[in-house]
C-alpha angles and dihedrals in degrees: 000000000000098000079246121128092256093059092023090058092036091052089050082048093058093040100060092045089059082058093064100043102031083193091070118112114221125166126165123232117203117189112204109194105176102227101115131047093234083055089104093043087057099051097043079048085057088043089057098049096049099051086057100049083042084239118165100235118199116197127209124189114197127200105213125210114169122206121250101280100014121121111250075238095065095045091051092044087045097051094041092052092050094044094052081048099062087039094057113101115207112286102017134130131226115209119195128191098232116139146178097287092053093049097052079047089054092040086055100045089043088050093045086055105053101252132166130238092283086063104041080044075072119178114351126217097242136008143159107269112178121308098351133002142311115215133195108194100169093060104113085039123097122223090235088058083043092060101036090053082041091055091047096055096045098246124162126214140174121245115226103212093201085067079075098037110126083200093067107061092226085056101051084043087059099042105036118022111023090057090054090045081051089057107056090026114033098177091057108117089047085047102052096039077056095059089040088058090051089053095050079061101050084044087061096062098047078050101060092030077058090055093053100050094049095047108134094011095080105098127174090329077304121119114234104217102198084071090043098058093046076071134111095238092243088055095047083049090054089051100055095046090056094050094034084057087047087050093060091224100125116251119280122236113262102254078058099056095045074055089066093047107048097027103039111026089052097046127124123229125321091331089152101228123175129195104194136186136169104280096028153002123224106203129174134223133164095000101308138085136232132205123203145131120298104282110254119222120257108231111205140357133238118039126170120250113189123192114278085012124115120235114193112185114188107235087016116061136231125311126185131156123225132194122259134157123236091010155061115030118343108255087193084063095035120032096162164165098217140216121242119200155161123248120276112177133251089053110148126192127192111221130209118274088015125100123227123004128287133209111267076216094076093030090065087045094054092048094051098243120185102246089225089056092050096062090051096047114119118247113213114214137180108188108309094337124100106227107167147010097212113284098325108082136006128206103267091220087053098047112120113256115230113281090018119118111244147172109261102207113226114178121173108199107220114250116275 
């Protein structure tokens, strides 16, 4: 909840219906993202509330850093999305406040930027969010019926002055253009939710044609391309917006996504091509493509890793050795501290039940390694001896003997 009336009059909803079935589980979220001085007012306002309804409240803080080219809006909705998703327990609901007026607000936004028929479809009503729903019960309500019931019932809310901002779209859209809509129809904002809800369902239909047409080309989260160019273009077009929305990397604009189509479909090899917009890159290898968040770059090169320490490396992962007996690197040989590093080139590394050592270089081909992923694998070292490619393969002459105590290698690449 914002402290808002929306959230201020749905949380009294759900409270009074837990009056009425004592069973029933509710608990409140705040976000608190930080952004404006009455940020704290509002949160010690929900706290209030809440004591009062005897309402468990959760808080979240959010530290919001926005990609280049992306609207200070869509980081915090991003960032507040993802936060109430790892929040969510199994079979839970999240209930939001949105209703009519703010999804005539979101139909005209999505329309003014060029969207297709997933974004004019707008905010549905119910959908699968993590590991259980999120619901939108207001949203045949409008905010003028919202504040008259929360009157009535003596309710108190804070006012966001950014709601009313010209400088924010949604804003502008509230103050100066939805009022005048108002004024020659009345009924817009039932009118157009209606029309959104007509285009969730024509969106349903390109859904399940795209999966269709993409079925036995999904591999691994990956796309197969071979499948893909036996497409009409519209219908490759169609494909790609359905995976890239089940990737979670934003939509691209449509000239991008014609980038995909005519620059990446088409190329040869392993020719390494990238099609890249603010929220996401699609590239291609071995005949498939993959979908993922724009690669950060990796600043530096060496850090120290000690045994039973954490080591995060932006653009890397997380790295951290654990003990373990008769496997994983000797800790007898290698004590530590370790090097961590990035990939050089001309690294070898002699395996287990192999003779002589062998290139990484051909180690990461044969195991199909993304060539974007090879440049951002950490390099174990121990002095000048190359002990360990992540946790893919150990020097053979470092490995740990049975019975012997050793470093068992645990590395968690960070989400693309």
């Amino acid at each position: 909840m914002s402290g808002g009336v929306d959230s201020v009059w749905l949380l009294y909803r759900c409270w009074r219906l837990r009056e009425a079935r004592p069973g029933l589980r509710l608990r409140a979220v705040h976000v608190h993202h930080g952004l404006l001085p009455q940020a704290d007012a509002w949160l010690r306002h929900c706290e209030s509330l809440c004591a009062r309804l005897d309402v468990p409240l959760e808080v979240i803080r959010l530290g919001l850093v926005p990609r280049p080219g992306e609207s200070i809006e869509a980081a915090a909705r991003e960032a507040r999305y993802a936060a109430l998703e790892r929040l969510l327990e199994p079979g839970e609901a999240l209930l939001t406040a949105h209703h009519q007026d703010d999804q005539l607000e979101t139909v005209l936004l999505q329309l003014l930027r060029g969207a297709g028929v997933a974004g004019l479809a707008a905010m549905p009503g119910s959908r699968p969010f993590g590991r259980g729903h999120h619901l939108r019960p207001l949203l045949a309500m409008t905010r003028a019926a919202i504040v008259a019931e929360a009157r009535q019932a003596g309710l108190e809310w804070v006012e966001d002055p950014s709601n009313a901002a010209g400088r924010f779209d949604r804003g502008y859209l509230r103050r100066e253009v939805v009022p005048a809509l108002r004024q020659r129809w009345p009924a817009a904002a039932a009118v157009v939710t209606r029309s959104a809800s007509h285009l969730a369902e024509a969106q349903g239909l390109l859904d399940q044609l795209a999966a269709l047409d993409a079925a036995g080309s999904g591999d691994g989260g990956c796309l197969q391309v071979a499948p893909l160019l036996a497409l009409p273009r519209d219908r490759q077009a169609n494909v790609l917006r359905w995976w890239l929305r089940g990737r979670g990397v934003g939509m691209p604009s449509t000239a991008r996504l014609a980038a995909i189509q005519d620059q990446l479909l088409p190329a040869r090899g392993d020719a390494g091509p990238v099609v890249t917009w603010a929220t996401g890159e699609v590239r291609r290898y071995r005949g498939r493509l993959y979908a993922m968040r724009p690669l950060q770059a990796v600043a530096g090169d060496g850090w120290e890793l000690r045994p039973g320490e954490v080591l995060d490396v932006p653009g890397v992962g997380t790295l951290r050795l654990e003990p373990v007996v008769g496997s994983g690197i000797s800790a007898v040989r290698c004590p530590g501290p370790f090097t961590v590093r990035l990939r050089q080139g001309g690294e070898r590394l002699r395996l287990a039940g192999r003779s002589g050592k062998k290139p990484v270089r051909t180690l990461l081909q044969e195991a199909g390694i993304a060539p974007w992923l090879r440049e951002r694998l950490p390099f174990l070292w121990h002095g000048d001896q190359l002990v360990a490619v992540a946790d893919l393969w150990l020097a053979a002459e470092l490995t740990a003997a049975a019975g012997e105590a050793g470093w068992s290698v645990h590395w968690a690449r960070h989400a693309t």
